[in-house]
C-alpha positions, 0 to 999 in steps of 0.5 A: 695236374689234371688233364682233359683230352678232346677225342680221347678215344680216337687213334692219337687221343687214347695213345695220348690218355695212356701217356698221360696215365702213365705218368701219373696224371689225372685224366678227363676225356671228352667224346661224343660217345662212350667208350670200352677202352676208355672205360677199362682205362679207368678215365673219367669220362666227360660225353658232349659235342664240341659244337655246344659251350656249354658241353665244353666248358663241363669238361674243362671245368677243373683241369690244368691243361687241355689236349685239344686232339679232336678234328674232322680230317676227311676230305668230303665236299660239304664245308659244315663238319669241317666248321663244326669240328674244327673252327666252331670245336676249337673256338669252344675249347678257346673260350672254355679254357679262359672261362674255367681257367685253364693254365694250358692249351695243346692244340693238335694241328697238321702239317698241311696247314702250310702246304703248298701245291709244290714240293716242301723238303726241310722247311721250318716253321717259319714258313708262312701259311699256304697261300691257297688252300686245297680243302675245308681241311686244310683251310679250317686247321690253319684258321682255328691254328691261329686263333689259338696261337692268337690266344697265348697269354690271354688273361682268363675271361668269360667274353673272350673275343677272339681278336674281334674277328667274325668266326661265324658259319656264315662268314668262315667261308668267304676267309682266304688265305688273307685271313689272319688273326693278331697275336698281340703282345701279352705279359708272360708273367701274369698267373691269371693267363692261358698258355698255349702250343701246336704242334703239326704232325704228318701221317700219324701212324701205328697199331690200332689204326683204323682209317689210313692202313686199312683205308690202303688196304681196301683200295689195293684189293679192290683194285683202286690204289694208284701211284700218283706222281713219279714215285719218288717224293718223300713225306714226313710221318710220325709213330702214334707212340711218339706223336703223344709224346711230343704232345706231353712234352709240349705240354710241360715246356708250356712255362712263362716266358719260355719259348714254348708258349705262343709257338707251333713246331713240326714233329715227326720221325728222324728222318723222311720216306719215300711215301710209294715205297712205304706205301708197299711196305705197309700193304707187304705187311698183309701179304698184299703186291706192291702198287704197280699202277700209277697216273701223273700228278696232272692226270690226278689234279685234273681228276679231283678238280672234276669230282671235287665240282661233281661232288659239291654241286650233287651234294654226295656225303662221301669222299671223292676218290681224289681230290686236288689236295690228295693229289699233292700229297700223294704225288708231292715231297713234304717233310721238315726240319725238326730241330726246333722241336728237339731243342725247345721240347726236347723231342727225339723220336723213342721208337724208330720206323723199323720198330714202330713197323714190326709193332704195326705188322703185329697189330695187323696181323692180329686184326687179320683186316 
């Protein structure tokens, strides 16, 4: 078998690579840029941009399964990098894996394409997309979700439609929550057909992280990091480790006429946790207080609300310090039932919280952020 991992030198991306070597699997990966890790690793190294077919369907050219890992996940007002990556990218790696035939398709979603404004403690997969959307995050992985899912079973073409909907720059915008693309009943059975998953991870952390701890870790000393909310919800998450093994699980159940194609599942540690007491726990990790100041989930929602329109109507680049999306998560439970993904892919976390956290102590430690 032979492999290609978009955004293989990214945090979850090189973790899935080294699963994959691993296992003896040939691996191609395709970045914007090279990278020493990736080259030390041995892999076969694919450069281009998901914005080009062209670039994509180079990379895919020969290879049984694509990891489709790579996404724009930051909270910026702009709409274009969302669109970019994460409609326009997954549209490409769609179209390229039918175009160079391609058996199957892993597509890295999120957990907050069903997000509600409330809490969401124990739901499965069955529970229907959000009903509106906080962000271009949220918004653009729910979009390029379904038309992946859409794709299941789609018989190898080089003009594959994507259901006759409009996915262009112009038009994705004005998509709502109404927004939905068929997924039509296809035979499982044909060899000349793509298969696909998703999978919806929450709060992927570990050793090697270079957005969420230290993200935490600056805004604490610099005073910024504020509890949202009463304290007390609980969230979801899941060790990096294991966030690429459930992607080669996924990947291995994908089999005609099995449960796996077509299907998204929720995957994340045994059991939730409180999100502001984890919170205190990774900043104790580097000697830092716990967080002692806090704001009303109201207060915050107000706040993003207002930079969130400040932001988008002076065109600032950068992330505001709070958004109505952040404000949720921050402040709201969010954490589900995974027992679909246990017996359909076999998943069962390898490494607990309480190791994973020693093994990101160490890493921290040795980082000295």
């Amino acid at each position: 078998m032979k492999a290609l991992v978009t955004g293989g030198s990214g945090f979850l991306g090189r973790y899935l690579v080294e699963r994959l070597l691993a296992d003896g699997v040939e691996t191609r990966t395709f970045c914007r840029r090279p990278s020493d890790e990736l080259r030390r690793l041995g892999v076969d190294e694919r450069l281009g941009d998901l914005r080009s077919f062209e670039d994509v369907a180079a990379a895919v050219e020969g290879c049984d399964v694509v990891f489709h890992v790579a996404a724009f996940p930051s909270v910026v007002m702009d709409p274009r990098p969302y669109y970019e990556t994460n409609v326009l990218g997954a549209k490409n790696v769609v179209a390229a894996c039918l175009a160079k035939r391609a058996r199957r398709l892993v597509y890295t979603s999120t957990q907050c394409v069903a997000n509600t404004i409330e809490s969401q403690e124990g739901v499965d997969e069955s529970t229907p997309y959000a009903p509106r959307f906080l962000g271009w995050y949220q918004m653009t992985k729910a979009i390029a979700e379904q038309f992946v899912r859409a794709a299941n079973y789609a018989p190898w073409t080089d003009d594959y439609d994507f259901g006759g909907v409009d996915l262009s720059e112009t038009r994705f915008r004005s998509l709502s929550t109404k927004f939905n693309i068929e997924r039509p009943q296809r035979d499982p059975y044909r060899e000349d057909a793509l298969m696909t998953v998703a999978l919806r991870p929450h709060l992927i952390w570990g050793p090697r992280d270079r957005h969420l701890v230290p993200r935490l870790v600056r805004r604490a000393r610099n005073g910024k990091l504020r509890r949202v909310g009463d304290g007390k919800n609980r969230l979801a998450t899941i060790y990096v480790a294991n966030c690429a093994d459930a992607h080669k699980l996924a990947c291995d159940a994908l089999t005609p006429g099995g449960p796996a194609p077509g299907a998204v599942y929720y995957v994340s540690q045994a059991e939730p946790l409180n999100c502001w007491k984890w919170i205190d726990d990774l900043l104790a990790l580097v000697d830092e207080p716990p967080v002692k100041k806090s704001i009303s989930f109201e207060t915050a929602w107000k706040l993003g609300t207002i930079l969130e329109k400040a932001y988008a109507l002076l065109r600032l680049k950068t992330e505001p310090t709070m958004t109505r999306f952040l404000a949720t998560q921050l402040a709201k439970s969010y954490w589900f039932d995974t027992s679909r993904a246990q017996r359909e892919l076999g998943f069962t976390p390898k490494i607990s919280t309480q190791e994973g956290m020693r093994l990101l102590r160490e890493d921290l430690r040795a980082r000295v952020l």
